[in-house]
C-alpha positions as CSV (number, residue, x, y, z in Angstrom):
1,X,0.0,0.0,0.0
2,X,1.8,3.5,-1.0
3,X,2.0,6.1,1.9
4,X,-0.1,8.9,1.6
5,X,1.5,11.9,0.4
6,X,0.9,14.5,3.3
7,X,-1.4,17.3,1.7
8,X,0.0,21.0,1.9
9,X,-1.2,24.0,0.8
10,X,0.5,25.6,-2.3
11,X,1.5,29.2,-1.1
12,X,-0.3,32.2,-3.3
13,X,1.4,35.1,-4.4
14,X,0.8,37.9,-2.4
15,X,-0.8,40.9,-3.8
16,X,-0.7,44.6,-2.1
17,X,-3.9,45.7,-2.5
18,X,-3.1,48.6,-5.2
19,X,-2.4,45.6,-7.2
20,X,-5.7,44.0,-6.6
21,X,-7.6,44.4,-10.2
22,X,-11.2,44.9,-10.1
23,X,-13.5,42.0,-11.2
24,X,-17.4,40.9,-10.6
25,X,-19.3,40.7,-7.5
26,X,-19.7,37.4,-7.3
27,X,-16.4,36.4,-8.8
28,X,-13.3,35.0,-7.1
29,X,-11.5,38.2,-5.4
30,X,-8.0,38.0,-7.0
31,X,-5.8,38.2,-3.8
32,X,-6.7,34.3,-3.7
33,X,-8.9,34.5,0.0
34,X,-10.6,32.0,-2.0
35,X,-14.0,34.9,-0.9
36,X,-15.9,36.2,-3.5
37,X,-14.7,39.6,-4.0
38,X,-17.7,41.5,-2.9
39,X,-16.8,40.1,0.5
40,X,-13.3,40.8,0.2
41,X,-11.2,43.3,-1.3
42,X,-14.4,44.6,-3.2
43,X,-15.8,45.5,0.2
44,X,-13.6,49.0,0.4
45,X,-13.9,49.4,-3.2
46,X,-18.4,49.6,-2.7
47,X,-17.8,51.9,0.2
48,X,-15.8,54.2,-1.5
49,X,-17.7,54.6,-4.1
50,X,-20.8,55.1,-2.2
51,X,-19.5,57.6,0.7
52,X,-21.1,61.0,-0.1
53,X,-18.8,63.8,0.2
54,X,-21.9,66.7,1.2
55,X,-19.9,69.8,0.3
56,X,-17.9,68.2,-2.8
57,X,-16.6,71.7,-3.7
58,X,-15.9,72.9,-0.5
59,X,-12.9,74.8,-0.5
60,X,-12.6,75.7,-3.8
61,X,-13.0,79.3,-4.9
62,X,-16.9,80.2,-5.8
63,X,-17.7,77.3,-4.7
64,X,-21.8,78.5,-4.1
65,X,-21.2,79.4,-8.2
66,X,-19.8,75.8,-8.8
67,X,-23.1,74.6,-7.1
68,X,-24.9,76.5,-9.5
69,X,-23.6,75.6,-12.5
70,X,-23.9,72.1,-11.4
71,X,-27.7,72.0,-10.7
72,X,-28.9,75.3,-11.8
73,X,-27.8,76.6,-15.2
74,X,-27.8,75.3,-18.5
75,X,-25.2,77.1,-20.4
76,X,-22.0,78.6,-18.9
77,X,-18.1,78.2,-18.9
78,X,-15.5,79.1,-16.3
79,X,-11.6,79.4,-17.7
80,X,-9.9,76.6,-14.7
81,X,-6.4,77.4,-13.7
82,X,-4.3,74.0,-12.2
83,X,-1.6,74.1,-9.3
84,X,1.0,72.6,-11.3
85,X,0.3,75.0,-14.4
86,X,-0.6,73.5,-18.1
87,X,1.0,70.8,-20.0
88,X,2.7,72.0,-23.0
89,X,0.3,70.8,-25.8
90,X,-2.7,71.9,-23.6
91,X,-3.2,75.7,-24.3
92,X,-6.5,76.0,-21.5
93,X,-8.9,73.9,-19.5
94,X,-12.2,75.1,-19.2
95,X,-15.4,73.9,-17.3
96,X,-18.5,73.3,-19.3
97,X,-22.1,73.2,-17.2
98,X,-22.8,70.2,-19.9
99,X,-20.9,68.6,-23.5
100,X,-22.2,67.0,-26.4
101,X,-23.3,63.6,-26.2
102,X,-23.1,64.0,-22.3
103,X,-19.7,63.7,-22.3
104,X,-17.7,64.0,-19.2
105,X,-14.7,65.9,-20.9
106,X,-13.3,66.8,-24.2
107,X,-10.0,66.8,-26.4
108,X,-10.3,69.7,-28.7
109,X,-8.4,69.5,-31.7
110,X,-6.5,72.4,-30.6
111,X,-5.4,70.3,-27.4
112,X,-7.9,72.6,-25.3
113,X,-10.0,70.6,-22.8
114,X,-13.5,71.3,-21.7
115,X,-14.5,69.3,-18.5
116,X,-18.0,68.9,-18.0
117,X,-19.6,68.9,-14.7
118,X,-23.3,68.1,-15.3
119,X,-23.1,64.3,-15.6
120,X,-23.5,61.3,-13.4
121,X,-20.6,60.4,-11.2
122,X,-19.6,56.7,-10.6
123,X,-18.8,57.8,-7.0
124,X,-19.7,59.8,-3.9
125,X,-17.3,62.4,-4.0
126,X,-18.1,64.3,-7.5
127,X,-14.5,66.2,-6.5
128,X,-12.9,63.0,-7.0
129,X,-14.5,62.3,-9.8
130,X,-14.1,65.1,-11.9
131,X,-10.5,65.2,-11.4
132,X,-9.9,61.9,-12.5
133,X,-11.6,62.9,-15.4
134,X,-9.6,65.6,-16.1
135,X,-6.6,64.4,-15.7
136,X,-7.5,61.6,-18.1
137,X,-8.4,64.5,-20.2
138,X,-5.1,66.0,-20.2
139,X,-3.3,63.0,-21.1
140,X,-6.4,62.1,-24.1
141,X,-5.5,62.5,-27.7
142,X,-6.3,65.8,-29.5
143,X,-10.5,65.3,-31.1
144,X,-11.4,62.4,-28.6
145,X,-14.2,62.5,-26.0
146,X,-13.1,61.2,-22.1
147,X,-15.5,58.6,-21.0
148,X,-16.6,58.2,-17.3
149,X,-15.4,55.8,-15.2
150,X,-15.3,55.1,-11.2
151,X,-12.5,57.2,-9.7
152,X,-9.8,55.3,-8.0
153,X,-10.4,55.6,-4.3
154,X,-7.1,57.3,-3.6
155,X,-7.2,59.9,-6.1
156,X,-7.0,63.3,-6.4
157,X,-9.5,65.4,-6.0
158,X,-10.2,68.6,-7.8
159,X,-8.9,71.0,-4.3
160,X,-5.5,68.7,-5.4
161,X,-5.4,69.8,-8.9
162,X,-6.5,73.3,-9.4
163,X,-4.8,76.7,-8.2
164,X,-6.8,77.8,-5.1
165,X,-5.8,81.4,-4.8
166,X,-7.5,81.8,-8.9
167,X,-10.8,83.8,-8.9
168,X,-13.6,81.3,-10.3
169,X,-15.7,83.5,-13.0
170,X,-18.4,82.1,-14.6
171,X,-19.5,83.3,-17.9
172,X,-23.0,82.7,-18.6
173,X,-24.1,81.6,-22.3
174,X,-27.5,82.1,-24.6
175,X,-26.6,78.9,-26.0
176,X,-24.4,75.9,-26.4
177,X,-22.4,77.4,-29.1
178,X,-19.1,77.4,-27.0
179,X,-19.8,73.1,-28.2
180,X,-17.6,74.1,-31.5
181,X,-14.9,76.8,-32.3
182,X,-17.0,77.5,-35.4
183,X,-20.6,77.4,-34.8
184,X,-21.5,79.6,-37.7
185,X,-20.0,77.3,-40.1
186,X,-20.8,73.8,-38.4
187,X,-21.8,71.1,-40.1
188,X,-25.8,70.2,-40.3
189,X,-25.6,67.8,-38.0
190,X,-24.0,70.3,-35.4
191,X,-25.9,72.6,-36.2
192,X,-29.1,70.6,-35.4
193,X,-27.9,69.4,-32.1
194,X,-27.4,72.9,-31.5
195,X,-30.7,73.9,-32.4
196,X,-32.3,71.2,-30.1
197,X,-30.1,72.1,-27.1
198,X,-30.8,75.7,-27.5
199,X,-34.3,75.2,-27.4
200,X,-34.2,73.7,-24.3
201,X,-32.3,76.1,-22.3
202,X,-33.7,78.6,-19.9
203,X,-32.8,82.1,-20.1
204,X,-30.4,82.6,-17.5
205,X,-28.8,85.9,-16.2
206,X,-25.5,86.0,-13.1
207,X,-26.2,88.9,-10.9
208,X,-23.1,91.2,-11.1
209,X,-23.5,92.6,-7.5
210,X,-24.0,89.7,-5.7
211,X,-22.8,86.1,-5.6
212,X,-24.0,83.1,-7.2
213,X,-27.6,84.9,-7.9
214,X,-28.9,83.5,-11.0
215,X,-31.9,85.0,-12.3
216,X,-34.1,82.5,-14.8
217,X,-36.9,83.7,-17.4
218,X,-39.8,80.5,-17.5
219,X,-43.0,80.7,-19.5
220,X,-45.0,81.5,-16.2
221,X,-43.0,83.7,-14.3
222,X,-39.4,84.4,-13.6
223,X,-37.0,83.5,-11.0
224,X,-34.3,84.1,-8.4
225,X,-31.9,81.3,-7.1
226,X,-29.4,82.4,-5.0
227,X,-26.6,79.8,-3.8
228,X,-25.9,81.2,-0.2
229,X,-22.7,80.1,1.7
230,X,-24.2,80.1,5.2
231,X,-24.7,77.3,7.1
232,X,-28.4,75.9,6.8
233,X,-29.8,76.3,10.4
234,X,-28.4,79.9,10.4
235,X,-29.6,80.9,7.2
236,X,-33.3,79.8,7.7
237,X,-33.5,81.5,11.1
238,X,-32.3,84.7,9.3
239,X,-34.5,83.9,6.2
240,X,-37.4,83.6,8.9
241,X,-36.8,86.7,10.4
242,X,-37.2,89.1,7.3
243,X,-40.1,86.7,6.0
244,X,-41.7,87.7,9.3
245,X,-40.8,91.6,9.4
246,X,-42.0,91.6,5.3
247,X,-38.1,92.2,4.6
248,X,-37.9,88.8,2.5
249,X,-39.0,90.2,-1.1
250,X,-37.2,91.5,-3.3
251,X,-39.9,94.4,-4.5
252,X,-43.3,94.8,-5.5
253,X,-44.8,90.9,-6.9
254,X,-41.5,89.4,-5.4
255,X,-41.7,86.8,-2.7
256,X,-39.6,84.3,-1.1
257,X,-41.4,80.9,-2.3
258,X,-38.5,78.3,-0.7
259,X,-35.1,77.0,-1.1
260,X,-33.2,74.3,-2.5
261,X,-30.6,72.1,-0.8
262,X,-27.5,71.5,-3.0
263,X,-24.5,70.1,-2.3
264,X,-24.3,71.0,1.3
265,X,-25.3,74.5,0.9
266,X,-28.9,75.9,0.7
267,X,-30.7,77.6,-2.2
268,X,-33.2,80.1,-1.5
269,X,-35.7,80.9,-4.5
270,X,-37.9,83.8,-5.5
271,X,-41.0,84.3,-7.7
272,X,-40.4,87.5,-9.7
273,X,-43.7,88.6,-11.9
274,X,-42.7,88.1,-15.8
275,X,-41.8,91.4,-16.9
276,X,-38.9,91.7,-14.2
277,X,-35.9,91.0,-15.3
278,X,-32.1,90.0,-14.2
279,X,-31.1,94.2,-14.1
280,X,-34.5,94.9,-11.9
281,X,-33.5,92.6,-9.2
282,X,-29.3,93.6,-9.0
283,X,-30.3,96.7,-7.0
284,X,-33.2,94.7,-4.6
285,X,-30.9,92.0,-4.1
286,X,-27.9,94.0,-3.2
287,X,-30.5,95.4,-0.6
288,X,-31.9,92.2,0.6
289,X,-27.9,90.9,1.3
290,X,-27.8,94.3,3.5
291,X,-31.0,92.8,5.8
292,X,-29.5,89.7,5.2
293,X,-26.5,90.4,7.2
294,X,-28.2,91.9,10.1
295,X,-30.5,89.3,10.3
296,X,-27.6,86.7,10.3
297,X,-26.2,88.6,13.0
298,X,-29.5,88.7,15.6
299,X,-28.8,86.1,18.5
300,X,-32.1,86.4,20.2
301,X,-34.4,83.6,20.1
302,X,-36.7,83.6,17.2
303,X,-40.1,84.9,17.9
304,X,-43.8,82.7,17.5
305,X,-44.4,84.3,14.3
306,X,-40.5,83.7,12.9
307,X,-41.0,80.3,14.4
308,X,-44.2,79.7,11.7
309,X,-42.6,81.8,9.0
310,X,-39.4,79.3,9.5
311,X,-41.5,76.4,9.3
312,X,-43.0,77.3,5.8
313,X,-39.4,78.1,4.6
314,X,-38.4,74.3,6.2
315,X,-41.5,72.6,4.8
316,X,-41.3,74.0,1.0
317,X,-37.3,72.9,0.9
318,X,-36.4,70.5,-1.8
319,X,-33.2,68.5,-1.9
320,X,-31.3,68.4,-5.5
321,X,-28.4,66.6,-4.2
């Protein structure tokens, strides 16, 4: 009778976990646990990507205006400065509010990249995200779309990337022609897309004297969304007490309808009557930041009627992101 061979494990390579490729849920993890890798290495990978980072542009300069061009307006660009200064064959790097085709970023011919930042993100953190986009972008060939793609955990993220102490400066468009260098002599196609995108935009106006106030023209009535920096609990107080003095409009046919949550920071929104438009409201709002401030200020304990005139404004709040 032969001997039985004893039986001994054969010794798997070992694998740091930067090497660790991703694979299916439900498939083998590749460190050789022998777990499925859902339970194993995939289990870090699932929480990372589904951590939300509240105040993803926190930090960054304008970041109430990065808010808005994230959730609020159609068309508008912002020139993007980075830490580390441009690569040689990439002459600027500008943010987009949205790309053809939805695409996350662009290649120009030119080398130029436009980064888009109205699109789905793989992960929590839409800083992360966006600046593995863009760096992806940097390194695409001239003409070529970036597609999206889950941001590696350990990544940069965009406060790593872009020059902190550079004003952010929104520029507003009519339209989507910024899509091409030459709109006037695009191609049919292009111009059709154009067309189609066009027509779906909503008139919208930036405030010059105040921040991240975007007035909006609808077929109804018109608007003001203003994306305030304060923190939420403060602001609604303060918002309470003008809405309870009659110091929350912003003139005759104005009023105070709600606010948004975004991002971490708060929204509030106006009602304007139709024929008001984005130069009518500059001086009001300048005023209303004025009440604003002192209203911020106030430490005394709100009164029964702020009390109700802060639960309206809680109770008509609406949660974008």
């Amino acid at each position: 009778m032969a001997k039985k061979r004893p039986h001994t494990k054969a010794k798997r390579p070992q694998l740091t976990d930067e090497e660790i490729p991703v694979v299916g849920a439900r498939e083998p993890c590749p460190c050789g646990s022998g777990r499925r890798y859902k339970a194993c290495h995939g289990r870090a990978a699932a929480h990372a990507a589904t951590e939300l980072v509240q105040r993803p542009f926190e930090s960054l300069p304008g970041e109430c205006d990065w808010v808005a061009l994230r959730e609020l307006v159609p068309a508008a660009t912002a020139a993007l400065t980075l830490r580390e200064g441009l690569p040689e064959d990439v002459p600027s790097v500008t943010l987009a509010t949205v790309l053809p085709m939805a695409w996350p970023a662009l290649r120009r011919d030119d080398g130029s990249v436009l980064l888009g930042l109205q699109n789905d993100t793989a992960s929590g953190d839409i800083s992360r995200d966006l600046a593995d986009t863009l760096q992806r972008a940097l390194q695409a060939e001239p003409g070529t779309p970036v597609q999206g793609r889950r941001a590696p955990a350990e990544g940069p993220r965009l406060q790593d990337l872009l020059d902190l102490s550079a004003p952010f400066e929104p520029v507003v468009h009519s339209g989507f022609e910024f899509w091409v260098p030459d709109a006037e002599n695009a191609t049919p196609e292009v111009a059709a897309s154009l067309e189609r995108a066009n027509a779906a935009a909503i008139p919208t106006v930036r405030l010059q004297g105040v921040q991240a106030a975007y007035w909006c023209e609808t077929p109804e009535k018109n608007h003001l969304r203003w994306v305030m920096p304060h923190a939420e609990e403060q602001l609604l107080d303060g918002l309470a007490r003008l809405h309870a003095a009659g110091g929350s409009g912003l003139g005759e046919g104005t009023r105070l309808v709600g606010s948004f949550r975004a991002h971490g920071l708060t929204v509030p929104v106006w009602d304007l009557p139709s024929g008001v438009g984005a130069e009518d409201v500059e001086k009001p709002a300048a005023e209303f930041a004025e009440r604003l401030a002192g209203a911020l200020a106030a430490d005394a304990p709100l009164t029964p009627d702020e009390r109700r005139a802060r639960g309206g404004l809680t109770n008509r709040q609406v949660t974008l992101s």
